[in-house]
PDB file of N, CA, C and O in Angstrom, chain B, residues numbered from 101:
ATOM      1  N   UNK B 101     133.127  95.657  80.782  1.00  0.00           N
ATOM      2  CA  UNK B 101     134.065  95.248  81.798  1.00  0.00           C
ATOM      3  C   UNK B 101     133.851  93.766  82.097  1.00  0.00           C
ATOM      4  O   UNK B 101     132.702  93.324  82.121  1.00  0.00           O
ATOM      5  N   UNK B 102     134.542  93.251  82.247  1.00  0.00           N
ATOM      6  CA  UNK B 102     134.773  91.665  82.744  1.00  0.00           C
ATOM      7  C   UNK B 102     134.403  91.439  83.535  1.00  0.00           C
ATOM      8  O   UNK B 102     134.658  92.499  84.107  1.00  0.00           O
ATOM      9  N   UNK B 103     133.557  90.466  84.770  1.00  0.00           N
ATOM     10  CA  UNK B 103     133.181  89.669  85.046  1.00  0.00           C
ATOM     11  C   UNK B 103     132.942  88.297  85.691  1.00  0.00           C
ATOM     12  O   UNK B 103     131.932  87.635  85.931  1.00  0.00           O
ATOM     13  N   UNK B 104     134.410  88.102  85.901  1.00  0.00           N
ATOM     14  CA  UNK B 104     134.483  86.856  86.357  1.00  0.00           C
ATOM     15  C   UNK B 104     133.467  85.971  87.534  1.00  0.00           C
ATOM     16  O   UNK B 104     133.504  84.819  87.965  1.00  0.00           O
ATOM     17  N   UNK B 105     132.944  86.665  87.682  1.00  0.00           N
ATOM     18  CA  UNK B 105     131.564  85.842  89.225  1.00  0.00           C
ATOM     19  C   UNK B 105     130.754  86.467  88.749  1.00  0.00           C
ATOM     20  O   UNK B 105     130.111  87.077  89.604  1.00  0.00           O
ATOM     21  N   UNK B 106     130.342  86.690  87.472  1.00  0.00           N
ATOM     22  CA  UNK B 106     128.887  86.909  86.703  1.00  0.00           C
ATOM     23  C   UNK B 106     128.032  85.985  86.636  1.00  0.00           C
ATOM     24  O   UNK B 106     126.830  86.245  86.586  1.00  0.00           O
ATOM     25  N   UNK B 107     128.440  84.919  86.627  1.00  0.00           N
ATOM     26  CA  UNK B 107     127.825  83.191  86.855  1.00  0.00           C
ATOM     27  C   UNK B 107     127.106  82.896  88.452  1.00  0.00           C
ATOM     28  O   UNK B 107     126.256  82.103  88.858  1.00  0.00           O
ATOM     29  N   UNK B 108     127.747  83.735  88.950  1.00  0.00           N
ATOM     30  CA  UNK B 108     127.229  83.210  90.708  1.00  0.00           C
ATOM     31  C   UNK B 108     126.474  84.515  91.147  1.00  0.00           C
ATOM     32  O   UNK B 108     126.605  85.727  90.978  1.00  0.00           O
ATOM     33  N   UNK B 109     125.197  83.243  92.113  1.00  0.00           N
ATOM     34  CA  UNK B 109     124.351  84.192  92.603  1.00  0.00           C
ATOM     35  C   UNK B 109     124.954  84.926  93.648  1.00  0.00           C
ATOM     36  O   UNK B 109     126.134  84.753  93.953  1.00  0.00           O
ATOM     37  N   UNK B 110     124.254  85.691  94.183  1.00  0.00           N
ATOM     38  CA  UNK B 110     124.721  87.025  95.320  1.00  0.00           C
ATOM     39  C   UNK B 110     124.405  86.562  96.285  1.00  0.00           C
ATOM     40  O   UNK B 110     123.263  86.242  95.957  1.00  0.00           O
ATOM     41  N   UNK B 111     124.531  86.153  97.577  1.00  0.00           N
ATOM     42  CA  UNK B 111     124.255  86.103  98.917  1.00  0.00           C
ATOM     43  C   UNK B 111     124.785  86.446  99.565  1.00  0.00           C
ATOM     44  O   UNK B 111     125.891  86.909  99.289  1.00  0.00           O
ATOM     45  N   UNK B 112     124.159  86.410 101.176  1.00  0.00           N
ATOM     46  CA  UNK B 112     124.432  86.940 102.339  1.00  0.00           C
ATOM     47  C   UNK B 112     125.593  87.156 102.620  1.00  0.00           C
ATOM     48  O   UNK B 112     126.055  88.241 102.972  1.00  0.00           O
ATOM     49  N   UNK B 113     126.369  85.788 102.445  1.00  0.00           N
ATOM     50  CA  UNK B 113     128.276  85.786 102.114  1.00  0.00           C
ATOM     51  C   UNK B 113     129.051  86.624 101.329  1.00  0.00           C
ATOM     52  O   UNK B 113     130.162  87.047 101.649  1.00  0.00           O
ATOM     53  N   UNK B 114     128.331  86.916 100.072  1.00  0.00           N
ATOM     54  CA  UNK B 114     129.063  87.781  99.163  1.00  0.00           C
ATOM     55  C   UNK B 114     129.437  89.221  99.179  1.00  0.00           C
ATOM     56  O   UNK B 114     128.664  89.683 100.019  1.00  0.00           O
ATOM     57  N   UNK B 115     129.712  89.585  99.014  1.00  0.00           N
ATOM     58  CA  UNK B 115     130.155  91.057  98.860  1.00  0.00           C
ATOM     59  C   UNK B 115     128.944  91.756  98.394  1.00  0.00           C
ATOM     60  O   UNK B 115     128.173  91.187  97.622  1.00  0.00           O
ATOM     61  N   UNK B 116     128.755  92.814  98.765  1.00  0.00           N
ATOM     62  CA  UNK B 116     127.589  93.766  98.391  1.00  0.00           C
ATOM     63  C   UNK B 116     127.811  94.173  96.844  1.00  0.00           C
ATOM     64  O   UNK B 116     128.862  93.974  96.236  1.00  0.00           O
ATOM     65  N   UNK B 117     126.934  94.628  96.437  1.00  0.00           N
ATOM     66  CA  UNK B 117     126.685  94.398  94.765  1.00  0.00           C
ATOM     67  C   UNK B 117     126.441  96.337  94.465  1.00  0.00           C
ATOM     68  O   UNK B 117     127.024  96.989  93.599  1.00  0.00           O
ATOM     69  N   UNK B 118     125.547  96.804  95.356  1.00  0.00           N
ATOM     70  CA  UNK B 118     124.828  98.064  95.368  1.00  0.00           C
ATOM     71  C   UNK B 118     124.896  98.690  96.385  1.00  0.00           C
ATOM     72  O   UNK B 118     124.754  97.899  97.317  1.00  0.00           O
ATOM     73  N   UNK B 119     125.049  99.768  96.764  1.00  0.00           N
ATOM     74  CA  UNK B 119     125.267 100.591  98.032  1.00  0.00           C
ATOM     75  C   UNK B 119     124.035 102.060  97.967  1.00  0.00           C
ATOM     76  O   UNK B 119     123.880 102.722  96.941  1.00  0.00           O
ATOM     77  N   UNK B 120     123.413 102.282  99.043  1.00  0.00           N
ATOM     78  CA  UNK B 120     122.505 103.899  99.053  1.00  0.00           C
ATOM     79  C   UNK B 120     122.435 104.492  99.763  1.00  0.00           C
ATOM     80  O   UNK B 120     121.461 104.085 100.396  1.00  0.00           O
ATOM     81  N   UNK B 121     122.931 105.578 100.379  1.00  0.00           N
ATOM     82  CA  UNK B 121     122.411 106.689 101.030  1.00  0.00           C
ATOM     83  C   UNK B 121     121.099 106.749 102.000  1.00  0.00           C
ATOM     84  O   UNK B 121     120.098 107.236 101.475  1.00  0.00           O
ATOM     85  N   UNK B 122     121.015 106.422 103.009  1.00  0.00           N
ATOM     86  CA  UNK B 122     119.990 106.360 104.106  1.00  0.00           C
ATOM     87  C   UNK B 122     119.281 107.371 104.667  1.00  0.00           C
ATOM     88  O   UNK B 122     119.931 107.423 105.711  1.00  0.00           O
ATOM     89  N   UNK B 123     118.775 107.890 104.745  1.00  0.00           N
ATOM     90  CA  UNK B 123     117.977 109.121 105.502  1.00  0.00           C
ATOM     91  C   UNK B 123     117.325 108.740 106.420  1.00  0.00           C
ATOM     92  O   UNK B 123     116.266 108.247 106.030  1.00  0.00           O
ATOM     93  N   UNK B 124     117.460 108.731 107.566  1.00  0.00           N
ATOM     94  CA  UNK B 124     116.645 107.914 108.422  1.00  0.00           C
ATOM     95  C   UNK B 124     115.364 108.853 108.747  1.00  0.00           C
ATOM     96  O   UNK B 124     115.351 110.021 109.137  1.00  0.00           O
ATOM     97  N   UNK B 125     113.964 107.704 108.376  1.00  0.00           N
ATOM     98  CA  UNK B 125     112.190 108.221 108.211  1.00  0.00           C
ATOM     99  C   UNK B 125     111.928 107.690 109.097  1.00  0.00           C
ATOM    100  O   UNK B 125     112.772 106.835 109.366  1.00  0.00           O
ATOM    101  N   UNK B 126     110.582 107.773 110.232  1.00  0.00           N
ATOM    102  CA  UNK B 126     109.902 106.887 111.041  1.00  0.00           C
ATOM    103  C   UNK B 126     108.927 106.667 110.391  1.00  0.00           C
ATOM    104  O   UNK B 126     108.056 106.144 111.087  1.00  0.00           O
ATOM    105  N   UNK B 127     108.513 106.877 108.933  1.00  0.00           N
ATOM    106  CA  UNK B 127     107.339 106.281 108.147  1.00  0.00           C
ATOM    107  C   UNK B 127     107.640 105.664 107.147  1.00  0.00           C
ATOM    108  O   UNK B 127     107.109 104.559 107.029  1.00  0.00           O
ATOM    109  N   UNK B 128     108.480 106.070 106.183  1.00  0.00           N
ATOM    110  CA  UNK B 128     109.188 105.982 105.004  1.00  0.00           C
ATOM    111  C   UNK B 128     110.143 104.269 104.970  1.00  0.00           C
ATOM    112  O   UNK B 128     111.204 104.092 105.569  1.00  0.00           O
ATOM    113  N   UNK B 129     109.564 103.406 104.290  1.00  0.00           N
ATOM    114  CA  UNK B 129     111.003 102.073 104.609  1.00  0.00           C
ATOM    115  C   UNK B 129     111.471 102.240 103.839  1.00  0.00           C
ATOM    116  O   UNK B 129     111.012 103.066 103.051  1.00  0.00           O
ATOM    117  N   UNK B 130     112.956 101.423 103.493  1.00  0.00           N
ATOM    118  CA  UNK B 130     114.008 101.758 102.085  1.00  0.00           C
ATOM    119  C   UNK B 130     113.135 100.648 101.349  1.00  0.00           C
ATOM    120  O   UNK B 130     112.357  99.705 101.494  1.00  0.00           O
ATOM    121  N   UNK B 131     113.760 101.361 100.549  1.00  0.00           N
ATOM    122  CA  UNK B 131     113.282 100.875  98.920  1.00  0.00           C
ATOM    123  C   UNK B 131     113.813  99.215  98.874  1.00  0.00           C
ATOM    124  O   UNK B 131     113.264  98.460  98.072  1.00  0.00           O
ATOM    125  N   UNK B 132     114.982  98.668  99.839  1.00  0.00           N
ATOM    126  CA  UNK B 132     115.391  97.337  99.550  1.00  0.00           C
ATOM    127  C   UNK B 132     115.672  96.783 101.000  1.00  0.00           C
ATOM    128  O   UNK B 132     115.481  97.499 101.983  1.00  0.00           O
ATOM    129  N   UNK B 133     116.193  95.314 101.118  1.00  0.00           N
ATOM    130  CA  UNK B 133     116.027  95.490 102.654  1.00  0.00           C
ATOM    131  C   UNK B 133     117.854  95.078 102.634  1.00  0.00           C
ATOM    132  O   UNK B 133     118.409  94.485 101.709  1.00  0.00           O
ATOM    133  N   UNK B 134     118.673  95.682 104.168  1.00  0.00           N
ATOM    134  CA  UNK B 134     120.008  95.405 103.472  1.00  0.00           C
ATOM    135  C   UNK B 134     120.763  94.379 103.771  1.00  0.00           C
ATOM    136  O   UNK B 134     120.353  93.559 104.592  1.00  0.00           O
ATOM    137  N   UNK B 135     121.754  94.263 103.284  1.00  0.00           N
ATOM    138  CA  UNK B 135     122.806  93.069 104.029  1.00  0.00           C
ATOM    139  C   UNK B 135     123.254  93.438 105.236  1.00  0.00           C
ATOM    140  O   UNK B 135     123.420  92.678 106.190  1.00  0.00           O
ATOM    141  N   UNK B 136     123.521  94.982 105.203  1.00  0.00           N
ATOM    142  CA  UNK B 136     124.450  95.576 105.982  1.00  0.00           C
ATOM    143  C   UNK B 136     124.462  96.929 105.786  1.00  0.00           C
ATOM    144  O   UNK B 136     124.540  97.526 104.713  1.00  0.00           O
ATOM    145  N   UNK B 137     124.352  97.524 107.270  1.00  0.00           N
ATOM    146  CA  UNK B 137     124.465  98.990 106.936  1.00  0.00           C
ATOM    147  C   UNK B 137     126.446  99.150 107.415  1.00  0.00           C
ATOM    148  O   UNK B 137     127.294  98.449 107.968  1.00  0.00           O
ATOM    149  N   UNK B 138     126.359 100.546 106.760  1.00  0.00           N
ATOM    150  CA  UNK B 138     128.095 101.311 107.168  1.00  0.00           C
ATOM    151  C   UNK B 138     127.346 102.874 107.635  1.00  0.00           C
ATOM    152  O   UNK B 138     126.370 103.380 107.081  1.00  0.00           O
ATOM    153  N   UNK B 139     128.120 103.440 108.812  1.00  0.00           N
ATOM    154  CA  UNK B 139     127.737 103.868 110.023  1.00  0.00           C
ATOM    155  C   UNK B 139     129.187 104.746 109.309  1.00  0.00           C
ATOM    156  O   UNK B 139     130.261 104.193 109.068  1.00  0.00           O
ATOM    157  N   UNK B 140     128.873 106.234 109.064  1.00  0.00           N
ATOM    158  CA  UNK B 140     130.336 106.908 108.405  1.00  0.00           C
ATOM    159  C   UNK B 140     130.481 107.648 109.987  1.00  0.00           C
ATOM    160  O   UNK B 140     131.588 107.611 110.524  1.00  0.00           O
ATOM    161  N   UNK B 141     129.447 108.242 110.621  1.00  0.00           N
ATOM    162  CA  UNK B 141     129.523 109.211 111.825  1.00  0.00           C
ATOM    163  C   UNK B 141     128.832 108.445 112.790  1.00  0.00           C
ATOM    164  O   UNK B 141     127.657 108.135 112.589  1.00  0.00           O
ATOM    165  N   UNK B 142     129.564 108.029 114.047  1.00  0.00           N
ATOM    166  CA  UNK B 142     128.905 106.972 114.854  1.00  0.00           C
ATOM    167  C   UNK B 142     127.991 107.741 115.883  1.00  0.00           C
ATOM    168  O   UNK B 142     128.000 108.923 116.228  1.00  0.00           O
ATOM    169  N   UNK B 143     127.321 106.843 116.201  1.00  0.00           N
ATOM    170  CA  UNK B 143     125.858 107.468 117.396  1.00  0.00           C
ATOM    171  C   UNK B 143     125.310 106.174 117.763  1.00  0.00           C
ATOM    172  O   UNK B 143     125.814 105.051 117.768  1.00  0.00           O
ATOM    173  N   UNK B 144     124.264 106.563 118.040  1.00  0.00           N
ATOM    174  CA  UNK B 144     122.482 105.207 118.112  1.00  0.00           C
ATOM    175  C   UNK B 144     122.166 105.175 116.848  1.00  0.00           C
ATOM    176  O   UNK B 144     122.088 106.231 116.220  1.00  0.00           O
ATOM    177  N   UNK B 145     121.963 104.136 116.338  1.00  0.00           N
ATOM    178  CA  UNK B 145     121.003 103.939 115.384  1.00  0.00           C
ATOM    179  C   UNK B 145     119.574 103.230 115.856  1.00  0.00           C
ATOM    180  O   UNK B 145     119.709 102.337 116.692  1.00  0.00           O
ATOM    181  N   UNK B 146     117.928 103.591 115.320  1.00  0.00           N
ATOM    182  CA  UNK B 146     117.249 102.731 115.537  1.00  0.00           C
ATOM    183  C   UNK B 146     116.556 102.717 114.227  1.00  0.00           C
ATOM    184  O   UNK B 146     116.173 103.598 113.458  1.00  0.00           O
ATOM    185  N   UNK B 147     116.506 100.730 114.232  1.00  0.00           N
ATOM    186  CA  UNK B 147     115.988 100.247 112.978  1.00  0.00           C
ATOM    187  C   UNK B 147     114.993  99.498 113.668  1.00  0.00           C
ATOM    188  O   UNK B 147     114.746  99.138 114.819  1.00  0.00           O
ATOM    189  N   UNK B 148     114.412  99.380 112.267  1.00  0.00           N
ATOM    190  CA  UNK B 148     113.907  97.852 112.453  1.00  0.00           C
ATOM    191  C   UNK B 148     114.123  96.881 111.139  1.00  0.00           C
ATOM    192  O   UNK B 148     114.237  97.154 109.944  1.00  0.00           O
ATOM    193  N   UNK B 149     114.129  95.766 111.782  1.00  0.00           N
ATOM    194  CA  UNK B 149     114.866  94.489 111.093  1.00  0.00           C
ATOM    195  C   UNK B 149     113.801  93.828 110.019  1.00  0.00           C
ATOM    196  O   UNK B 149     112.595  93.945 110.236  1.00  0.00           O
ATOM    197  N   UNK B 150     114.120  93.368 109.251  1.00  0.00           N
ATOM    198  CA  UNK B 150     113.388  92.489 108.307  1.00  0.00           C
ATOM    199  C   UNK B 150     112.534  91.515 109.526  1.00  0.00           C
ATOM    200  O   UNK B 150     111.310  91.547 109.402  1.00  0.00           O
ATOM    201  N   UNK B 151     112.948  90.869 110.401  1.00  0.00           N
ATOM    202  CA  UNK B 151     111.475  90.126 111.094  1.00  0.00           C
ATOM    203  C   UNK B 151     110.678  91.308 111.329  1.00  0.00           C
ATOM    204  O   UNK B 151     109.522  91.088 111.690  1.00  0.00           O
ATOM    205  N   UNK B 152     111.050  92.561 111.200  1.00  0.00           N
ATOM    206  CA  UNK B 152     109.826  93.310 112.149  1.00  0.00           C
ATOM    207  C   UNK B 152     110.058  93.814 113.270  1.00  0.00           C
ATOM    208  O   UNK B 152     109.317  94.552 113.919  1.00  0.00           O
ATOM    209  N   UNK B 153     111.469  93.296 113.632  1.00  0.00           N
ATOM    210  CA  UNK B 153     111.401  93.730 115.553  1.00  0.00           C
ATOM    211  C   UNK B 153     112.113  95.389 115.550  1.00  0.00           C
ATOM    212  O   UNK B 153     112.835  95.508 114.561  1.00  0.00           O
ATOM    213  N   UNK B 154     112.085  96.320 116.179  1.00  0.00           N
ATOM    214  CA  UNK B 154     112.277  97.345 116.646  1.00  0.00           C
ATOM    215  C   UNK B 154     113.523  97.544 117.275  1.00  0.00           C
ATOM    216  O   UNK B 154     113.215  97.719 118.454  1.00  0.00           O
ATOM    217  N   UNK B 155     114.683  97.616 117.186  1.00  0.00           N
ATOM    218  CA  UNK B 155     115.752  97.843 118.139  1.00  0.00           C
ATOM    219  C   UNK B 155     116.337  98.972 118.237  1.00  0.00           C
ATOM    220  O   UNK B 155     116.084  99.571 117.192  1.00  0.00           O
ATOM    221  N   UNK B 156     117.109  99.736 119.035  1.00  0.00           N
ATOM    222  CA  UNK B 156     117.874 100.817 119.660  1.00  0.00           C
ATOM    223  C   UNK B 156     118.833 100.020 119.236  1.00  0.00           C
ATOM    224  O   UNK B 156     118.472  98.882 118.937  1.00  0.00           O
ATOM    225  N   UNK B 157     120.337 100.372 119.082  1.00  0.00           N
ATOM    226  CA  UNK B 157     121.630  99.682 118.637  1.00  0.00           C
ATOM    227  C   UNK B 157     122.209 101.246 119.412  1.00  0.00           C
ATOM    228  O   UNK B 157     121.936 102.278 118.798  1.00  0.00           O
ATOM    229  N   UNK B 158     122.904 101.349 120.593  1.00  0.00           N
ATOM    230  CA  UNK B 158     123.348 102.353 120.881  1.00  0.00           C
ATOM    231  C   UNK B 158     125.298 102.391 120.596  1.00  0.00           C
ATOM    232  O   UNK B 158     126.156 101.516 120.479  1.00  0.00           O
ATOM    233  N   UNK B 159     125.301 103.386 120.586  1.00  0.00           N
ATOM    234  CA  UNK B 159     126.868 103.870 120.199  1.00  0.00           C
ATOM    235  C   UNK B 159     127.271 102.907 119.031  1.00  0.00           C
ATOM    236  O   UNK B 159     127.946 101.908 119.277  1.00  0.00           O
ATOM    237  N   UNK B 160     126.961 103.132 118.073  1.00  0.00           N
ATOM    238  CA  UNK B 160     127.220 102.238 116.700  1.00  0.00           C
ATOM    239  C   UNK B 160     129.121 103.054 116.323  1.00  0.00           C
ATOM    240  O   UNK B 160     129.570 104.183 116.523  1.00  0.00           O
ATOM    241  N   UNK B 161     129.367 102.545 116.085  1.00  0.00           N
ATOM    242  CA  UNK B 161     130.931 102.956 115.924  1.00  0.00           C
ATOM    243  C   UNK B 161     131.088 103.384 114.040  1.00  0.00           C
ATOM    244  O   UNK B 161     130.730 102.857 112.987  1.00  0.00           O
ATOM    245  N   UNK B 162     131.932 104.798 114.504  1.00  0.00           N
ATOM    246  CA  UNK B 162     132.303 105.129 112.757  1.00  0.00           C
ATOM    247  C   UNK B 162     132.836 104.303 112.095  1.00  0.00           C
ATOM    248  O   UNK B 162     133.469 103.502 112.783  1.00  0.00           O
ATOM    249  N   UNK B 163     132.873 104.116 110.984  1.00  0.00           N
ATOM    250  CA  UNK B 163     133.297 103.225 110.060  1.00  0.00           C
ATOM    251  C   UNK B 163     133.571 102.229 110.258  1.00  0.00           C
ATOM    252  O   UNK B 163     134.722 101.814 110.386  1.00  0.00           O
ATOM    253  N   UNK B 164     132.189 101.373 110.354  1.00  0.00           N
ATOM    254  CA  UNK B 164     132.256 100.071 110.589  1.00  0.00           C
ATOM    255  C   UNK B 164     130.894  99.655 109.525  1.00  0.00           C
ATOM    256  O   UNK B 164     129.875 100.237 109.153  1.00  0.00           O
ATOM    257  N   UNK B 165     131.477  98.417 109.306  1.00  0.00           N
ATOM    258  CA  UNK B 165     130.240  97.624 108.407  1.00  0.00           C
ATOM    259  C   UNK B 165     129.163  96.670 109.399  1.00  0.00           C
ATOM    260  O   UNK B 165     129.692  95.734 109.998  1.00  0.00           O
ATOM    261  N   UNK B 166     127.975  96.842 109.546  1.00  0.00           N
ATOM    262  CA  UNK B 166     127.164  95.983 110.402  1.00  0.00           C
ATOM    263  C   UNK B 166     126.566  95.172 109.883  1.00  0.00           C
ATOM    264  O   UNK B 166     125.770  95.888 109.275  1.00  0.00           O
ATOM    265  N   UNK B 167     126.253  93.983 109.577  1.00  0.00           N
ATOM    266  CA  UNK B 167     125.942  93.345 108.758  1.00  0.00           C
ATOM    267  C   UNK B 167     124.489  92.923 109.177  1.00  0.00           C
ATOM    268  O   UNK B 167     124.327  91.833 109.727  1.00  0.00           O
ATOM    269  N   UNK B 168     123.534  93.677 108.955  1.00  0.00           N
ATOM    270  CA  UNK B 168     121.689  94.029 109.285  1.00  0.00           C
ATOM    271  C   UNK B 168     120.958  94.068 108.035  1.00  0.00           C
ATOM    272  O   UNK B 168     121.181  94.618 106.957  1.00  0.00           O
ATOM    273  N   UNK B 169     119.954  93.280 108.508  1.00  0.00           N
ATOM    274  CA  UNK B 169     119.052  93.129 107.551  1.00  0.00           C
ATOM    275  C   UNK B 169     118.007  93.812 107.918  1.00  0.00           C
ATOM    276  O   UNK B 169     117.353  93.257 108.801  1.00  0.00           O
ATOM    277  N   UNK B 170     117.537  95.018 107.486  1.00  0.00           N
ATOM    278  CA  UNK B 170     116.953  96.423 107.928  1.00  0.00           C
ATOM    279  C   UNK B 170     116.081  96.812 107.107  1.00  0.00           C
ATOM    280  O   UNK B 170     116.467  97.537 106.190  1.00  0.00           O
ATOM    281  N   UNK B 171     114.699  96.458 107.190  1.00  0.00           N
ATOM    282  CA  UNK B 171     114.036  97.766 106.126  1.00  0.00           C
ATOM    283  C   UNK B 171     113.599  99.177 106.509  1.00  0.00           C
ATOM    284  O   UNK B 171     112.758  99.844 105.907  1.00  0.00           O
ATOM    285  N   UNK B 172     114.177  99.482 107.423  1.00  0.00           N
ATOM    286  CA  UNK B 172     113.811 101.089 108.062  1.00  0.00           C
ATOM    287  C   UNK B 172     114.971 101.632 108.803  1.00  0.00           C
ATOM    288  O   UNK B 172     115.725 100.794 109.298  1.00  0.00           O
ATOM    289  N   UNK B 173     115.199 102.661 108.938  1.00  0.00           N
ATOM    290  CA  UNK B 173     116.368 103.203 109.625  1.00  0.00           C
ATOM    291  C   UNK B 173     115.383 104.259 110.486  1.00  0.00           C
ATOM    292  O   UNK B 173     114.954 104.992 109.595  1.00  0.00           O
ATOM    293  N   UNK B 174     114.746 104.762 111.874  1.00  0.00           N
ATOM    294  CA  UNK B 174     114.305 105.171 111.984  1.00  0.00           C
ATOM    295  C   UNK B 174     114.548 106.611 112.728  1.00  0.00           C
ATOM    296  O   UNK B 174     114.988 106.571 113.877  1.00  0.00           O
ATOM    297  N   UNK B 175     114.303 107.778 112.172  1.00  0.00           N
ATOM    298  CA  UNK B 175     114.822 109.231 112.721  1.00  0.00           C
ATOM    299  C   UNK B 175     114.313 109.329 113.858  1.00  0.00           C
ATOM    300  O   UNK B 175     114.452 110.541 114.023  1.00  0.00           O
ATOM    301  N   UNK B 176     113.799 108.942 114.820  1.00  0.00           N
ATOM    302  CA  UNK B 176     113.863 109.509 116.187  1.00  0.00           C
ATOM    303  C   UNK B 176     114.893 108.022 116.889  1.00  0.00           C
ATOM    304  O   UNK B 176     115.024 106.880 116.449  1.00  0.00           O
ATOM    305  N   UNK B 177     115.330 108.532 117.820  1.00  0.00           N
ATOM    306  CA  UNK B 177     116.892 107.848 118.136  1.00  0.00           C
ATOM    307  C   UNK B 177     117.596 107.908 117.749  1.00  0.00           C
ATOM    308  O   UNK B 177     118.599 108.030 118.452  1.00  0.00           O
ATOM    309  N   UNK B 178     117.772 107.875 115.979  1.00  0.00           N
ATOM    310  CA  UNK B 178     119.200 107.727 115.531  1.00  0.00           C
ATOM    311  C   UNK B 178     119.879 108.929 115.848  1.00  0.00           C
ATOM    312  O   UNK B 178     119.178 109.937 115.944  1.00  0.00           O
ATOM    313  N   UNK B 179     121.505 109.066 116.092  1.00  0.00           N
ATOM    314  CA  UNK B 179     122.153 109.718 116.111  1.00  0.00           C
ATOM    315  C   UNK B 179     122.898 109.949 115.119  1.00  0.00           C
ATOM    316  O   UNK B 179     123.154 111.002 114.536  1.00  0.00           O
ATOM    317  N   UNK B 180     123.327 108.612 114.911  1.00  0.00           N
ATOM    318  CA  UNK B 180     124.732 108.546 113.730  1.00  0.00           C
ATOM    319  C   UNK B 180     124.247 109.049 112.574  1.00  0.00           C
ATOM    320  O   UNK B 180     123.069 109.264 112.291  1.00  0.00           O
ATOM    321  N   UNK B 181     125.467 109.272 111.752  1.00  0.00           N
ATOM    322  CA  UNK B 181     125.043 110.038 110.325  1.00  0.00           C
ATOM    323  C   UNK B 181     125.868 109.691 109.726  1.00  0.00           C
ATOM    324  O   UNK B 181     126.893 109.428 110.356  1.00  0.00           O
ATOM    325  N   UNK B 182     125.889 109.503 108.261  1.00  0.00           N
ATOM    326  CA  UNK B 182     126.265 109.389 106.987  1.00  0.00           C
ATOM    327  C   UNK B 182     126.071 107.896 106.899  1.00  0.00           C
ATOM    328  O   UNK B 182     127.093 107.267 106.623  1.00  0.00           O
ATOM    329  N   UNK B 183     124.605 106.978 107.135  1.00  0.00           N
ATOM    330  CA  UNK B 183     124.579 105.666 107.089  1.00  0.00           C
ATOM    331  C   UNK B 183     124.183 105.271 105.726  1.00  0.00           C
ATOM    332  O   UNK B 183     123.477 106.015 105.046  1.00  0.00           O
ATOM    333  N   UNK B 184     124.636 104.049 105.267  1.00  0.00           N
ATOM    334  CA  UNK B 184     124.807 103.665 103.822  1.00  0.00           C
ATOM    335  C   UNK B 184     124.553 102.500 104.451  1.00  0.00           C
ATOM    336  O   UNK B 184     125.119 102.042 105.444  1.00  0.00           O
ATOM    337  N   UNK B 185     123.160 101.789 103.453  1.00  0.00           N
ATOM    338  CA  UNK B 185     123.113 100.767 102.931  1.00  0.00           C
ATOM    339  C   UNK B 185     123.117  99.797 101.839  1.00  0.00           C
ATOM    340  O   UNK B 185     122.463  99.954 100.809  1.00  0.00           O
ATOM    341  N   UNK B 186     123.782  98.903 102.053  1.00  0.00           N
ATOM    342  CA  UNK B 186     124.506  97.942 101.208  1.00  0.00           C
ATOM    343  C   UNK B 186     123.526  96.907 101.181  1.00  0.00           C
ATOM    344  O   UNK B 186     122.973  96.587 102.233  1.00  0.00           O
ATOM    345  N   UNK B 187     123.155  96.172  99.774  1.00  0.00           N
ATOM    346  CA  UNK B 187     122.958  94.909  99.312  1.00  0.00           C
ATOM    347  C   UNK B 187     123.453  93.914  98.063  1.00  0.00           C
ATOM    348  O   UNK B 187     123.024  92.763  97.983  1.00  0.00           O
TER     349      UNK B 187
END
């Protein structure tokens, strides 16, 4: 398949490249850290962020793209479900 922005690197700006399935662990971090999570069933989400900090994000809205840089999605707080992260 073709290609055309095969030449250019990927960043923060760009469009997500890879998308995964989240399970939210309070031990477990994802395997990558993301651009952005998508929130399919809205609730609380609690992550924590690539600096490290800990946040509650309450009433996260369905189908919306958040654009977080997250290496943990963490199961006690979260509510929402079917979260996908994108990098």
């Amino acid at each position: 398949m073709k290609d055309d922005f095969s030449s250019y690197s990927d960043g923060l700006t760009s469009p997500a490249v890879a998308a995964e399935a989240i399970v939210p662990h309070d031990v477990q971090a994802l395997e990558f850290v993301t651009r952005a999570l998508y929130i399919g069933q809205g609730g609380d989400v609690n992550v924590v962020l690539k600096s490290g900090d800990t946040v509650l994000l309450p009433n996260m809205q369905a189908g919306v793209f958040y654009p977080l840089r997250v290496t943990r999605v963490l199961a006690t707080g979260t509510t929402a479900a079917d979260i996908v992260g994108l990098r």
